[in-house]
VEXVEX-131035 format. One record per residue (C-alpha): residue in one letter; x, y negated, z. Coordinates in steps of 0.1 Angstrom, whole numbers, padded with zeros to 4 digits, always signed. Each point is the difference from the previous one (the first is absolute). Layout:
N
aXYZ ...
% end
This chain:
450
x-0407+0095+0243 x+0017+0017+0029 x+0002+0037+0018 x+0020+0008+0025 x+0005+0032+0027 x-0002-0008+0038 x+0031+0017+0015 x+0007+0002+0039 x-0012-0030+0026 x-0019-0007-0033 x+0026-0018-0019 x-0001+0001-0039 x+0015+0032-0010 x-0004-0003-0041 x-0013-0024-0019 x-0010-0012-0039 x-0004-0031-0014 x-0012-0015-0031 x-0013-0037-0008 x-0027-0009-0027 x+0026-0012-0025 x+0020+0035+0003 x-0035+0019-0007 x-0005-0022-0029 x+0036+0006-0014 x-0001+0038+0005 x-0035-0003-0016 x+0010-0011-0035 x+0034+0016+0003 x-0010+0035+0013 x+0019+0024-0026 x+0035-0002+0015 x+0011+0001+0038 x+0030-0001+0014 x+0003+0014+0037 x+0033-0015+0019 x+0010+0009+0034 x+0020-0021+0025 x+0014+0012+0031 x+0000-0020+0034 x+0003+0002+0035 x-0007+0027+0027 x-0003+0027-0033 x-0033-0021-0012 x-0007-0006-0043 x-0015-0027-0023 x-0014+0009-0025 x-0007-0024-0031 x-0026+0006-0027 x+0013-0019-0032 x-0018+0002-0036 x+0025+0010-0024 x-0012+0002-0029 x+0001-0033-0027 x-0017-0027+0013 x+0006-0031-0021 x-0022-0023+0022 x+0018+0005+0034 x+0027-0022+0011 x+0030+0002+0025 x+0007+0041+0012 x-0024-0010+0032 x-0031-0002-0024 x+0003+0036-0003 x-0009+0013+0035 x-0034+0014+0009 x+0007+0020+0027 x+0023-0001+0033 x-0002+0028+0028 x+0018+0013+0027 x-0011+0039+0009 x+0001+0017+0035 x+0029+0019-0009 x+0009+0017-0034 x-0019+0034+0003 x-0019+0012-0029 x-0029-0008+0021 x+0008-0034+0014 x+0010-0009-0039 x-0032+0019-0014 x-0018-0026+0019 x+0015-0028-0014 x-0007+0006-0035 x-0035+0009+0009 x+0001-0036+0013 x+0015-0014-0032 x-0031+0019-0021 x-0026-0014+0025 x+0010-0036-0006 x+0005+0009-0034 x-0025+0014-0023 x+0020-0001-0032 x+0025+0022+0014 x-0015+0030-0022 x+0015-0023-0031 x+0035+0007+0010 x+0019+0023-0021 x+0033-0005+0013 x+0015-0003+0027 x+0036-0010+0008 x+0026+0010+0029 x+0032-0003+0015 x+0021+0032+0003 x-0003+0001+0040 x-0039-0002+0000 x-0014+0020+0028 x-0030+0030-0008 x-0004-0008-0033 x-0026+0027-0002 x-0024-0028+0022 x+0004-0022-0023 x-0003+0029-0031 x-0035+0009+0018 x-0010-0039+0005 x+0001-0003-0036 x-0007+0032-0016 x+0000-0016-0038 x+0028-0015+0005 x+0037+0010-0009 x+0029-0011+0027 x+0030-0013-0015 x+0036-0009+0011 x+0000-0041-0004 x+0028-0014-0019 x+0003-0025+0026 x+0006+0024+0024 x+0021+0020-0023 x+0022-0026-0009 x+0002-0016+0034 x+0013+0037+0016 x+0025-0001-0027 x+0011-0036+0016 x+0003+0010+0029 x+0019+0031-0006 x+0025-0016-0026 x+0014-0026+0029 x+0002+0028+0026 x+0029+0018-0028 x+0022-0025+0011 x+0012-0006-0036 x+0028-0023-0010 x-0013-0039+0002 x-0004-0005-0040 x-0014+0032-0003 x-0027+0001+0016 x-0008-0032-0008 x-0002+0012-0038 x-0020+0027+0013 x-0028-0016+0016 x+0000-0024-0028 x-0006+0029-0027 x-0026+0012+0025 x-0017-0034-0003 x-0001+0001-0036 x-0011+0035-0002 x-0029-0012+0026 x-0012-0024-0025 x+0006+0018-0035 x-0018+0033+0009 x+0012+0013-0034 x+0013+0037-0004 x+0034-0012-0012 x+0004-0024+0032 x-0009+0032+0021 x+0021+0021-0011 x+0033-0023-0002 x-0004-0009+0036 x-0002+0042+0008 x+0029+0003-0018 x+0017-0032+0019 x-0009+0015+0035 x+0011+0039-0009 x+0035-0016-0014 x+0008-0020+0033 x-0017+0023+0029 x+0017+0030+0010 x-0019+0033-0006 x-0007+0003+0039 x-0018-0034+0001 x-0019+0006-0031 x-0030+0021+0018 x-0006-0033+0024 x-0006-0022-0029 x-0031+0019-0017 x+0012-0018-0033 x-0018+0027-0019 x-0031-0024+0008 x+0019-0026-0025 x-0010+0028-0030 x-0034+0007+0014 x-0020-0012-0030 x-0035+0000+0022 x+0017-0024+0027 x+0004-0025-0025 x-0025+0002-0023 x-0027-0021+0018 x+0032-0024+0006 x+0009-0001-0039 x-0029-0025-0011 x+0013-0031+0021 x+0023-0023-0015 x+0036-0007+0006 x-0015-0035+0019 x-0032+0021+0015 x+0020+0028+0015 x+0025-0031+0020 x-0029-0014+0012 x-0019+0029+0007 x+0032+0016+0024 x+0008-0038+0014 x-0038-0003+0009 x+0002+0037+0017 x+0031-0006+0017 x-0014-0035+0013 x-0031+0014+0017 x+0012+0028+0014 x+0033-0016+0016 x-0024-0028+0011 x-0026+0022+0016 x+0028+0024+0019 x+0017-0028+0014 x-0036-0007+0015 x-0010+0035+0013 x+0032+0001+0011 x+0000-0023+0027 x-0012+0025+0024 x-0032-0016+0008 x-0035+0019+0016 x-0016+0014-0027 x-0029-0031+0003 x+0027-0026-0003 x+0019+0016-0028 x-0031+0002-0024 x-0008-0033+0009 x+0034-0012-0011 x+0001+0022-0029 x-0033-0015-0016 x+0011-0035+0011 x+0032+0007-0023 x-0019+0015-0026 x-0025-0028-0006 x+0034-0025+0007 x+0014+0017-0029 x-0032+0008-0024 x-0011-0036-0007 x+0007-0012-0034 x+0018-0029-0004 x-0012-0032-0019 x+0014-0001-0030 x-0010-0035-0016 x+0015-0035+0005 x-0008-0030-0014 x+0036-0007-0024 x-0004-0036+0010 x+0001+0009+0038 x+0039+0012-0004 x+0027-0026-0005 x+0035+0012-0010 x+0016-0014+0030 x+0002+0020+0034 x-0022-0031+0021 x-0030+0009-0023 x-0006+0029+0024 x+0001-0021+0036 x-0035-0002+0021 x-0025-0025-0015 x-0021-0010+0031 x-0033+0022+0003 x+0015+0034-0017 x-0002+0030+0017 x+0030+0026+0004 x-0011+0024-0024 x-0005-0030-0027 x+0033-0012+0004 x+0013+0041+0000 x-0019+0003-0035 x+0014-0035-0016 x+0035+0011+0010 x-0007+0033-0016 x-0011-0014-0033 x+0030-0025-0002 x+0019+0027+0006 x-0017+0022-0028 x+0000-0032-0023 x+0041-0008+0006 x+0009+0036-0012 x-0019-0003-0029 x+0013-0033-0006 x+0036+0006+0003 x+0003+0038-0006 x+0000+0020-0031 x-0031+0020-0005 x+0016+0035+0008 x+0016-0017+0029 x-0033-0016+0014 x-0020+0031-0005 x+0029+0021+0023 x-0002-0031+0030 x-0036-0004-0001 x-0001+0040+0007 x+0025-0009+0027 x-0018-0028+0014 x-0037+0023-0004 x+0020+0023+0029 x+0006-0035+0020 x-0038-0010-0001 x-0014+0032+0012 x+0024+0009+0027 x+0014-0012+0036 x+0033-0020-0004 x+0020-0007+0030 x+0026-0024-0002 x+0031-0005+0022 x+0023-0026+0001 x+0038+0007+0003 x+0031-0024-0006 x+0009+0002-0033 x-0032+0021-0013 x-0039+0013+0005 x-0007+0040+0012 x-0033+0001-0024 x-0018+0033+0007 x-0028+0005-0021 x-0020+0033+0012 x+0028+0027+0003 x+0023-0021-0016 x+0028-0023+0012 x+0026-0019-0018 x+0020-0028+0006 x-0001-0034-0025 x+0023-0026-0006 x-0011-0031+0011 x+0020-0024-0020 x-0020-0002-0032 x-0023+0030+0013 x+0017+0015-0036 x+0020+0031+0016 x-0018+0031+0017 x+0015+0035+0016 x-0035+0021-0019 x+0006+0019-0030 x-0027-0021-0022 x+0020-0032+0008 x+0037+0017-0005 x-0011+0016-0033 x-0021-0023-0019 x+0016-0033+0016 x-0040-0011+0002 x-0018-0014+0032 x-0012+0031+0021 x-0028+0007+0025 x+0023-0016+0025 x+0009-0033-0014 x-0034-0003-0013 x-0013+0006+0038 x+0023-0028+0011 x-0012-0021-0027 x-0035+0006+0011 x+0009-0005+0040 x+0016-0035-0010 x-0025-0011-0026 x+0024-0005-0027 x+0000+0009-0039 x+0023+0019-0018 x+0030-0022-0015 x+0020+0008-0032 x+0034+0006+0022 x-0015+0027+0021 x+0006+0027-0032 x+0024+0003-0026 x+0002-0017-0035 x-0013+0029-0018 x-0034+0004+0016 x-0005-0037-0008 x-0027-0016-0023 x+0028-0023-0026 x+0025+0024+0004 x+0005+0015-0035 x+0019+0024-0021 x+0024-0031-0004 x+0009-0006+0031 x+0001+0036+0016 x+0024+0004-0031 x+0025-0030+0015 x+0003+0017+0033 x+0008+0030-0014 x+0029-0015-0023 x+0009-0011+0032 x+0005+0032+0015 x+0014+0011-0031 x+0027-0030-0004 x+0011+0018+0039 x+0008+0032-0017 x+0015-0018-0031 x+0022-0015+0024 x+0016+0029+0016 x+0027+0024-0008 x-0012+0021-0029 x-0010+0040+0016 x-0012+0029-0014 x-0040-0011+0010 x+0005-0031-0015 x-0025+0010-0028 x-0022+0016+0018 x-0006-0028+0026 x-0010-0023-0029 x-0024+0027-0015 x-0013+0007+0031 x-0007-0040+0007 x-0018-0003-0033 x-0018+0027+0003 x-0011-0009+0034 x-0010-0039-0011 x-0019+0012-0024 x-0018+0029+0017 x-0007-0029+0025 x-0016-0021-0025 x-0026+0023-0011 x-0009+0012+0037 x-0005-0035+0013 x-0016-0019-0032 x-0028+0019-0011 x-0033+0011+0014 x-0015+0021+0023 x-0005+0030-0022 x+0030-0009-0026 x+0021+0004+0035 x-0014+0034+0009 x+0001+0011-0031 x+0035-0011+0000 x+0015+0014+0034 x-0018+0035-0009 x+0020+0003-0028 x+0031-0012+0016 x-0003+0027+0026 x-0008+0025-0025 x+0033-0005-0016 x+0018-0006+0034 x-0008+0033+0008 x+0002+0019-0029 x+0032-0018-0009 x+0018+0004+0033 x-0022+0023+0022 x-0026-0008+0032 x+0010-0026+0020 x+0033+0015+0014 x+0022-0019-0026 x-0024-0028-0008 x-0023-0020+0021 x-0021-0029-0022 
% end
């Protein structure tokens, strides 16, 4: 379905877009909608129409579309028209009863009279994204900020009252009072922000913000190429139905040796054949190798690699991988070392390696992470390499954090123990209560990052 405005010499002034498979979505999804706006060239908008609301049988952030349009210009008239649009493609549109917004929405009161039974709310993405944003341009120390954003990640996905109010604390202890107003942090104890947010899980609310973040970086970068108007929405439905179709999911086990050949051309397979064997090897080698909290973290990883655009350079003694809005730089010997912050933390095979694994048809090999993610490596072992470490301090010149550094090396061997060997739930059961007492113990991420 499409409607569009003729402007001067009869060139497409506005336009709206929406395929079949969006109608359907918003269709059985209608209760929760999520406006986002993205700016372009010559002062012109996109606007994208997401469902918001659960949606357990969606997958990948693109599913979630049902609506793309670009308006004349953003008067209240120019906008009323577009959401008249939206309700004539869409006849469920009465069954929304919310509606959410960034802070910088234009004439909210269109979109108040376009959906009289609806109430308009600030998104959390939004929220939290503004927040982002805002932190970097403070120009706080390095290792600050980094904590920062990091307690503002955690408070993204544990939309408790307690995480709220620790990271309002956080930001009114390190801002001065003249920065303060800027922030708008009094959204962080806005109870009615959150509360539609507060039902997702810890893993639902990552996925739900990844997915967001994907679709709308990936359809900005589009619009903002600065094509006409009849181009651009050709392009941006091209990328959306790119980026909609589910991925097989299924391999034959017997089709996936463990060696890196099993994934070379047999005669007669297509392209996207061979793409999908190499997937599954993949899939199957971190299962194989890695422990099950570490598999479950690449396979996320490697779910980003599958749905988005990788573009691989080649340099002398490395590969510039960029994955959407990403770019990092990995290691080529051993394809085991990374510059992103997933790689550098958890010492695990990121997006990027994973996307180089994928371009070269290879499989995962034990080498490429450390011991302790390892299927075989047990308590026993983990316990050798820290005597190890220990028989280092041992060694030295007695101080007075002698006794300290060997608590602290227990403790930490141990705490390491029950993070990595245990299932899913055990380990979120166990982090949560490790940053319960991390903060309550020490305070919110200032002193203590896990």
């Amino acid at each position: 379905l499409v409607a569009y405005e003729l402007g001067a010499g009869g060139r497409m002034a506005s336009v709206s877009f929406q395929s079949a498979a969006m109608s359907d979505v918003f269709t059985r999804f209608p209760q929760v909608l999520l406006v986002h706006r993205a700016a372009g060239p010559a002062g012109r908008a996109l606007y994208i129409f997401l469902v918001a609301g659960p949606a357990p049988a969606l997958r990948g952030g693109m599913a979630r579309v049902v609506h793309l349009a670009v308006p004349r210009d953003e008067s209240a008239g120019s906008l009323g028209r577009m959401y008249g649009a939206f309700r004539a493609f869409n006849p469920a549109w009465a069954e929304t009863q919310l509606l959410l917004v960034g802070p910088d929405l234009p004439q909210l009161p269109a979109l108040g009279q376009a959906f009289p039974a609806a109430e308009v709310q600030l998104s959390v993405f939004h929220l939290c994204k503004r927040l982002q944003q805002q932190i970097q341009q403070l120009a706080l120390e390095g290792r600050t900020e980094h904590l920062v954003l990091a307690a503002l990640s955690d408070t993204m996905c544990t939309a408790t009252k307690s995480s709220h109010r620790k990271m309002h604390a956080l930001l009114s202890d390190l801002v001065t009072p003249d920065l303060l107003p800027q922030l708008h942090i009094h959204w962080l104890l806005d109870d009615k922000i959150w509360a539609t947010h507060r039902e997702r899980t810890w893993g639902d609310s990552s996925n739900y913000f990844r997915d967001l973040e994907m679709v709308t970086q990936g359809l900005s970068q589009v619009f903002s190429a600065g094509l006409s108007l009849e181009s651009c929405i050709t392009s941006l439905a091209q990328h959306y139905q790119n980026k909609a179709v589910t991925p097989q999911s299924s391999l034959d086990p017997s089709s996936c040796a463990a060696k890196p050949e099993a994934t070379e051309n047999p005669e007669g397979d297509s392209e996207g054949e061979i793409n999908r064997r190499t997937e599954e090897c993949i899939k199957r080698s971190l299962s194989d190798i890695c422990t099950e909290p570490a598999a479950r973290l690449c396979l996320s990883e490697f779910a980003v690699v599958q749905k988005s655009v990788q573009l691989i350079g080649t340099g002398e003694d490395a590969l510039s991988i960029q994955v959407l809005e990403d770019v990092h730089r990995v290691d080529l010997k051993g394809l085991s070392s990374c510059t992103c912050h997933f790689n550098q933390v958890f010492q695990l095979p990121c997006r990027h390696i994973l996307a180089v694994l994928n371009s070269d048809r290879r499989t995962l090999q034990p080498e490429m992470l450390s011991r302790q993610w390892q299927k075989g490596s047990d308590a026993h072992q983990t316990g050798r390499d820290s005597a190890d470490g220990l028989l280092e301090v041992l060694k030295s010149s007695w101080n007075e954090s002698l006794d300290k550094s060997l608590v602290v090396s227990f403790f930490t061997a141990e705490i390491s123990q029950l993070l990595t060997h245990c299932s899913r739930e055990e380990f979120e059961h166990r982090y949560r209560t490790l940053r319960e007492l991390a903060d309550s113990w020490i305070g919110p991420y200032v002193e203590v990052k896990l």
